[in-house]
C-alpha positions in Angstrom: -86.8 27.3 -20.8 -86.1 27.5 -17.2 -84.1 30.2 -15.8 -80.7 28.8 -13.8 -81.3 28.1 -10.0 -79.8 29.3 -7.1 -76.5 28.7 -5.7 -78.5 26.9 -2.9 -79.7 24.3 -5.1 -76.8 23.3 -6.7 -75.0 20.3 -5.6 -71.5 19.0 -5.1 -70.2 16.3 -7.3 -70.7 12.7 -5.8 -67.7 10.8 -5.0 -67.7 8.5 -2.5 -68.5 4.9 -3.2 -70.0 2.5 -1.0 -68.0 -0.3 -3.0 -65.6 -0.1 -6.1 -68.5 -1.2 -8.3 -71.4 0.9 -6.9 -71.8 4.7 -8.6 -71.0 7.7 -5.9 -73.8 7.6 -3.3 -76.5 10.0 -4.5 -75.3 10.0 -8.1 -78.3 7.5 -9.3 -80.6 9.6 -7.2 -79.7 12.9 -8.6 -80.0 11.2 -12.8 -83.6 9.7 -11.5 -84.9 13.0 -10.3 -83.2 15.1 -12.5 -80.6 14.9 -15.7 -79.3 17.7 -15.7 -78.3 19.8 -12.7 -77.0 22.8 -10.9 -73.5 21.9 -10.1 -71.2 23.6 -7.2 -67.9 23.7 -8.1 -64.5 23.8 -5.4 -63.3 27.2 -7.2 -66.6 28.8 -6.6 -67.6 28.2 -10.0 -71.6 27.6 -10.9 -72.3 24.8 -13.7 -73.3 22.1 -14.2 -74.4 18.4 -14.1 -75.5 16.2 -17.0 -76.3 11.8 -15.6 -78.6 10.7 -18.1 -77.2 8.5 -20.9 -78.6 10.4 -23.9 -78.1 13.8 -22.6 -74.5 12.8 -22.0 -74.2 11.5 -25.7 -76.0 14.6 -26.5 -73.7 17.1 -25.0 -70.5 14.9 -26.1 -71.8 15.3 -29.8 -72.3 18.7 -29.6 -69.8 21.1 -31.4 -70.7 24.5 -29.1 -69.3 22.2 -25.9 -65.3 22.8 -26.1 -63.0 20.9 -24.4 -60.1 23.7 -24.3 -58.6 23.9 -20.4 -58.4 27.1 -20.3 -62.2 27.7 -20.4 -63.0 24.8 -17.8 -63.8 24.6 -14.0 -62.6 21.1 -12.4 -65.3 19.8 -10.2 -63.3 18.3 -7.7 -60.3 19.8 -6.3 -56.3 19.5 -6.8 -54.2 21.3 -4.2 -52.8 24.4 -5.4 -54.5 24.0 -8.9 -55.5 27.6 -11.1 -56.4 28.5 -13.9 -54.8 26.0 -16.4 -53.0 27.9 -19.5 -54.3 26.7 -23.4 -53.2 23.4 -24.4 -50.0 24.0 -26.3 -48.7 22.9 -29.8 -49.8 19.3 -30.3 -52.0 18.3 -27.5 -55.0 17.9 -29.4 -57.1 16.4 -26.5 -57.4 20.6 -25.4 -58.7 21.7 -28.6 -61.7 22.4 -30.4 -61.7 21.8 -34.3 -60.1 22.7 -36.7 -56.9 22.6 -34.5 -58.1 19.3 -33.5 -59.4 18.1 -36.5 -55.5 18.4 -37.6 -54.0 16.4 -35.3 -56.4 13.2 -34.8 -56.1 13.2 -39.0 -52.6 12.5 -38.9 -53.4 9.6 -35.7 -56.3 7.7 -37.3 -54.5 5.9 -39.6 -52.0 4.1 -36.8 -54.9 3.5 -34.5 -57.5 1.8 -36.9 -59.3 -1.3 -35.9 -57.2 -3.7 -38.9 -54.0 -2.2 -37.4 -54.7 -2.8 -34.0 -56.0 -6.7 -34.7 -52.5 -6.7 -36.6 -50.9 -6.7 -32.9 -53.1 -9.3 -31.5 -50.4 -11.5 -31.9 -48.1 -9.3 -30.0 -49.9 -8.6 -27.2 -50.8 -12.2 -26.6 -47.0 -13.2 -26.4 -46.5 -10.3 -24.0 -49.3 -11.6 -21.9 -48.0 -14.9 -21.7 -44.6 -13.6 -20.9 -46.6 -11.6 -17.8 -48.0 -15.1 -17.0 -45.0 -16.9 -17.0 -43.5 -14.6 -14.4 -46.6 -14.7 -12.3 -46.6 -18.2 -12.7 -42.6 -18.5 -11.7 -42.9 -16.3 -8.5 -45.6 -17.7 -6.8 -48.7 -17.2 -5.1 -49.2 -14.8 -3.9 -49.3 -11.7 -6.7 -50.2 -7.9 -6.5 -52.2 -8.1 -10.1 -51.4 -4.5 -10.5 -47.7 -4.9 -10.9 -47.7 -8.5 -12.1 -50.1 -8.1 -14.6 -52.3 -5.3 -14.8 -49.8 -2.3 -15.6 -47.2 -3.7 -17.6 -49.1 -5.1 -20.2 -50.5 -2.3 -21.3 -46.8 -0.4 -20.6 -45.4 -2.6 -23.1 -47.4 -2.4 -25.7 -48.1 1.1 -26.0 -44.1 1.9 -25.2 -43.1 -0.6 -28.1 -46.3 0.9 -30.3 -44.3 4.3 -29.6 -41.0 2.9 -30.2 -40.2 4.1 -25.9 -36.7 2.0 -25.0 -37.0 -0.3 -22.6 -34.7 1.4 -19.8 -37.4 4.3 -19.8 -40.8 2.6 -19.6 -40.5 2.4 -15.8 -39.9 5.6 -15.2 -42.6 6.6 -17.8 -45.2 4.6 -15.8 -44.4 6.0 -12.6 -44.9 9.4 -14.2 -48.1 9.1 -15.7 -49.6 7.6 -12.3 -48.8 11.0 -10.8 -50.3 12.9 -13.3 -53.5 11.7 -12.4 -53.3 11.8 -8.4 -55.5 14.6 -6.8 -54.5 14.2 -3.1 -50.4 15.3 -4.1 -49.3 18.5 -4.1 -49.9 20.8 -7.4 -45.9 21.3 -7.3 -45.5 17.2 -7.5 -48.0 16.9 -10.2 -45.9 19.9 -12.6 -42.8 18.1 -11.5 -43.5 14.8 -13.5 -45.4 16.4 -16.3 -42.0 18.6 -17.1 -39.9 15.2 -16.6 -42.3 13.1 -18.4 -42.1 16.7 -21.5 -38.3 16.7 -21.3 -37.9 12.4 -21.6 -40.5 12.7 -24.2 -38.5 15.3 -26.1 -35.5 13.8 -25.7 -36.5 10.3 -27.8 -38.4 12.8 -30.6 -35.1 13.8 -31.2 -33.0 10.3 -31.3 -36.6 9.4 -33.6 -35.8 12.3 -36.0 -31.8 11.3 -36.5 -32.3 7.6 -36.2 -35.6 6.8 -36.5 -36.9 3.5 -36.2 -40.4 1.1 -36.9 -42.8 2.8 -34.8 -45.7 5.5 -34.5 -43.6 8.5 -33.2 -40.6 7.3 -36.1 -43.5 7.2 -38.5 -44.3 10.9 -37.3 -41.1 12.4 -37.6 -41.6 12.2 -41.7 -44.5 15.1 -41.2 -44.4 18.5 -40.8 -44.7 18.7 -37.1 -42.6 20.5 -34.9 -40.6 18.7 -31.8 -42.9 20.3 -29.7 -46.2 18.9 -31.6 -44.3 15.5 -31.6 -43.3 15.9 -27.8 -46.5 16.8 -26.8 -48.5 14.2 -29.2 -45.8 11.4 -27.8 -46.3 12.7 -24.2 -50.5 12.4 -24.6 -50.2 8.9 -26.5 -48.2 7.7 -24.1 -49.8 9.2 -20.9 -53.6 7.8 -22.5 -51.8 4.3 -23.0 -50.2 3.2 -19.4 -52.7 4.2 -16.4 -56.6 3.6 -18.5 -56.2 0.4 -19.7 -54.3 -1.2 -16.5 -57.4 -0.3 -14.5 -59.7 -1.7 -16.8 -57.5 -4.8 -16.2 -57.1 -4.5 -12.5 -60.8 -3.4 -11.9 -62.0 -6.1 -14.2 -60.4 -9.1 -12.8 -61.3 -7.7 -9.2 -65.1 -7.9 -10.3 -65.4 -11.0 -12.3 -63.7 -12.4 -9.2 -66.5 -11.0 -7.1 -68.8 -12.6 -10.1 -67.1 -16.2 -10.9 -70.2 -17.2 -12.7 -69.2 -14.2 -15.4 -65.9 -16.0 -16.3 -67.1 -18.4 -18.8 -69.1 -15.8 -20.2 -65.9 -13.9 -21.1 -63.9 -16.4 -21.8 -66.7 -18.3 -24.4 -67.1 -14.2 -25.8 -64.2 -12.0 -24.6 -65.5 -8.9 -27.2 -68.9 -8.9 -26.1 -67.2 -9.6 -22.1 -65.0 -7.0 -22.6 -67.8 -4.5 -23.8 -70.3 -4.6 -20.5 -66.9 -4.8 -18.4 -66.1 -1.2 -20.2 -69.5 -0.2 -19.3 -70.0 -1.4 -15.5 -66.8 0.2 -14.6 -66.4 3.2 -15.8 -63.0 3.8 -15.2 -63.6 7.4 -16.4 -65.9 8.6 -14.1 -66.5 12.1 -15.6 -65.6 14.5 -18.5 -65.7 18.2 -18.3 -67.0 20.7 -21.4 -68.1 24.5 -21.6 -70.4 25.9 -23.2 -69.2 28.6 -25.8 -72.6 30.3 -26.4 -75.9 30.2 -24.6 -77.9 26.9 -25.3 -80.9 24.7 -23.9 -80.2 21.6 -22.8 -83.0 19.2 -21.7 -84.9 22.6 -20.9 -82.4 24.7 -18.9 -80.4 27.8 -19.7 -76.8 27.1 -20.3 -75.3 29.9 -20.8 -71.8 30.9 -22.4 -68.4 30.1 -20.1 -70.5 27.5 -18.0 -68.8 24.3 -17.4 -70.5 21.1 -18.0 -69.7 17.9 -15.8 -70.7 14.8 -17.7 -71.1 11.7 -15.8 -69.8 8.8 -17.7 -70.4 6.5 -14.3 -73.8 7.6 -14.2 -74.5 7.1 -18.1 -73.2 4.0 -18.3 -76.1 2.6 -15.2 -78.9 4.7 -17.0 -81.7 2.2 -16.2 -83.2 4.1 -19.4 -80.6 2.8 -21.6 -79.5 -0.5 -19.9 -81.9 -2.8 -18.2 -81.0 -4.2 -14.5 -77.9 -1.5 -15.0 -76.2 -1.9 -11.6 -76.0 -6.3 -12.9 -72.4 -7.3 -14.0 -73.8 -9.3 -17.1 -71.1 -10.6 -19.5 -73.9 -11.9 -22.1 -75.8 -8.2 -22.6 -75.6 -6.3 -25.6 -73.9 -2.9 -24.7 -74.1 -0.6 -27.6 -74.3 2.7 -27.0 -72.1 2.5 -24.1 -69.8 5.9 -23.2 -66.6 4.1 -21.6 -64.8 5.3 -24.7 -66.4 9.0 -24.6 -68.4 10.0 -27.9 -68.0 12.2 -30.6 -65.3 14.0 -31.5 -62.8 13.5 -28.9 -64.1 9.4 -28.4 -60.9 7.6 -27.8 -58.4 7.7 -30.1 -56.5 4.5 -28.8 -60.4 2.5 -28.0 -59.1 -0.9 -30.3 -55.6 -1.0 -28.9 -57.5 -1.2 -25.1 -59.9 -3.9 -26.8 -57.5 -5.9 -28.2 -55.2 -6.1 -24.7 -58.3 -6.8 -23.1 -59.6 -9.5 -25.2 -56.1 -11.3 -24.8 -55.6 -10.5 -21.4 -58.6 -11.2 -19.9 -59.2 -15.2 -20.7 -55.1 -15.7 -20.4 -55.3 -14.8 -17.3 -58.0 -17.1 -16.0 -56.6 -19.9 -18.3 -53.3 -19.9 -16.7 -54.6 -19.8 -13.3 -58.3 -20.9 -12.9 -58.5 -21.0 -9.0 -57.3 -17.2 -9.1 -58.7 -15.5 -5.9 -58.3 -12.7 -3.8 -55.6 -12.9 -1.0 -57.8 -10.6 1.1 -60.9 -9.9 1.9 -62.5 -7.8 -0.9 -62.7 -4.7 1.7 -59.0 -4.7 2.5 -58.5 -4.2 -1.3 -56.7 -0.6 -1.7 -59.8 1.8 -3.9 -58.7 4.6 -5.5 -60.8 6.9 -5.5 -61.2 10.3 -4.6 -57.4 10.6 -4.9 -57.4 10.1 -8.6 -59.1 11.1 -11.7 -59.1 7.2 -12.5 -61.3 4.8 -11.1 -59.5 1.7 -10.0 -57.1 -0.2 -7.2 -54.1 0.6 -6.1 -53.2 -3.0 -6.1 -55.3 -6.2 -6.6 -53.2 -8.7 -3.8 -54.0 -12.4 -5.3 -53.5 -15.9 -5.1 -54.0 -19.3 -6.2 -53.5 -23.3 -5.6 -49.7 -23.3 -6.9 -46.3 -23.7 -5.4 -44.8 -20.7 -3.8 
């Protein structure tokens, strides 16, 4: 076992992409040469770095890696962020089992895969419907707000039984809890709007409660303040992931045209490699709660892990030709979902939008293109803690 490196050797955490659909510059480099690494962090912390695909799954699987905030380092910075407090009553995403192990019991029966198919349906008429107003405007269309983000805004805020007059605002919420380049104060502002809405429509769900998940939840012992904060993470997980994977998505197969038959002959296996090229998570954070080996070096006890999903999910070593946008590939094993424990609760709801959305949308309009040139397209990137656009500007052969 090798004894932890100097501060000099340890590196910052790539960021910076040549293109939306290349890793960070250096990332592949630093997996290649070395898995796991000596990572600098902005408060001054020293951790580190894990790239390869089965060390990530490795550390992701492993119980003495917690996931609490309170123990982490982030390893990019957020004006004016500390040291975050314990995750409070119900947010289950910032705790270890067995509080965890609580919560995601009561979950996993709303979220299984025959539940989730149940809404296919659904989510097919509320594409359409997205389409049809696409279709009724014009050419041309900012995908993000035509298509992208509501989709997945309506589904998850009718899963969640969230009136219609608040969904907006919801959305608008949960896009700024995920900037980095706002200041902290902005941030706390809509996470205490977003708490007090949430709370708010726990209550009208406990006197009149109606057909949905949070309704459904108000018949178990939880507190309003589990419930809040459950509704508040449901919600918040729902709007912002699964518009990017749409957004991102159609941005590259338009980049790829040949890949659109491919998805729409086998949307679930499409969908899949899509997950896995874009890595709309680029990272997770753990910390180690004792000293451990991993791959060889000393991890000791309050050190912060940074796992690359972005540079799992290209692992040459796992995925031939990895950097290829390749519809017809078998991608088992891919992170895009996490692994383990915390894996993503709400993973068949995003696969069912996905495999409805995807071959709708190039059905309804099959000479879909970009209105600008692919470089003018607005990245986010370093600004948020999703990969994605800001807006996909598009167009097609149609009347105005």
């Amino acid at each position: 076992m090798t004894e932890p490196e100097t501060d000099a050797a340890a590196v910052m955490l790539p960021i910076e992409r040549p293109t939306p659909f290349d890793l960070p510059t250096g990332l592949a480099e630093l997996r290649d040469e070395r898995p796991i690494a000596p990572l600098s962090y902005p408060d001054g912390h020293r951790g580190w770095l894990v790239t390869s695909h089965a060390l990530v799954r490795e550390v992701l699987a492993d119980r003495r890696f917690s996931v609490r905030p309170e123990l982490r380092h982030m390893p990019i910075a957020r004006p004016g962020e500390g040291t975050l407090p314990p995750a409070p009553p119900g947010m289950f995403i910032g705790m270890d089992p067995p509080e965890h192990s609580r919560y995601r019991r009561l979950l996993t029966g709303e979220f299984t895969v025959r539940r989730m198919r149940l809404l296919t349906e659904h989510i097919q008429k509320v594409t359409e419907a997205c389409l049809d107003e696409m279709e009724r405007q014009g050419p041309p269309a900012d995908l993000v707000k035509a298509f992208a983000a509501p989709i997945p805004a309506v589904v998850i805020c009718e899963l969640l039984g969230v009136p219609e007059d608040d969904r907006e605002r919801f959305q608008e919420q949960g896009v700024t809890l995920v900037r980095t380049d706002i200041p902290r104060e902005q941030v706390l502002n809509a996470y205490t709007a977003m708490l007090a809405h949430m709370r708010e429509l726990i209550q009208a769900k406990r006197s009149r409660p109606t057909d949905d998940v949070l309704s459904g939840l108000t018949r178990s012992d939880l507190t309003d303040e589990e419930l809040t904060n459950i509704g508040f993470m449901l919600l918040g997980a729902g709007l912002d992931t699964t518009a990017n994977v749409l957004a991102l998505g159609t941005f590259a197969l338009l980049r790829h045209p040949e890949q659109i038959a491919v998805l729409r002959a086998a949307p679930e296996r499409g969908v899949e490699e899509l997950l896995r090229y874009l890595s709309i998570t680029p990272f997770l954070v753990r910390t180690a709660l004792e000293d451990l080996e991993l791959a060889g070096e000393k991890v000791r006890a309050g050190e912060t892990v940074t796992i690359s999903i972005a540079a799992a999910n290209r692992d040459p070593g796992r995925f031939p030709d990895p950097d290829a946008l390749d519809l017809s590939r078998s991608t088992a094993g891919h992170v895009g979902f996490g692994h383990g424990l915390h894996q993503c609760l709400g993973q068949q709801l995003a696969r069912v939008e996905t495999h409805a959305a995807f071959p709708a949308l190039f059905a309804r309009f099959p000479s879909l293109r970009l209105a600008v040139a692919p470089e003018k397209v607005p990245v986010r990137d370093a600004d948020m803690l999703i990969h994605g656009v800001h807006s996909l500007p598009v167009t097609w052969d149609g009347k105005r």
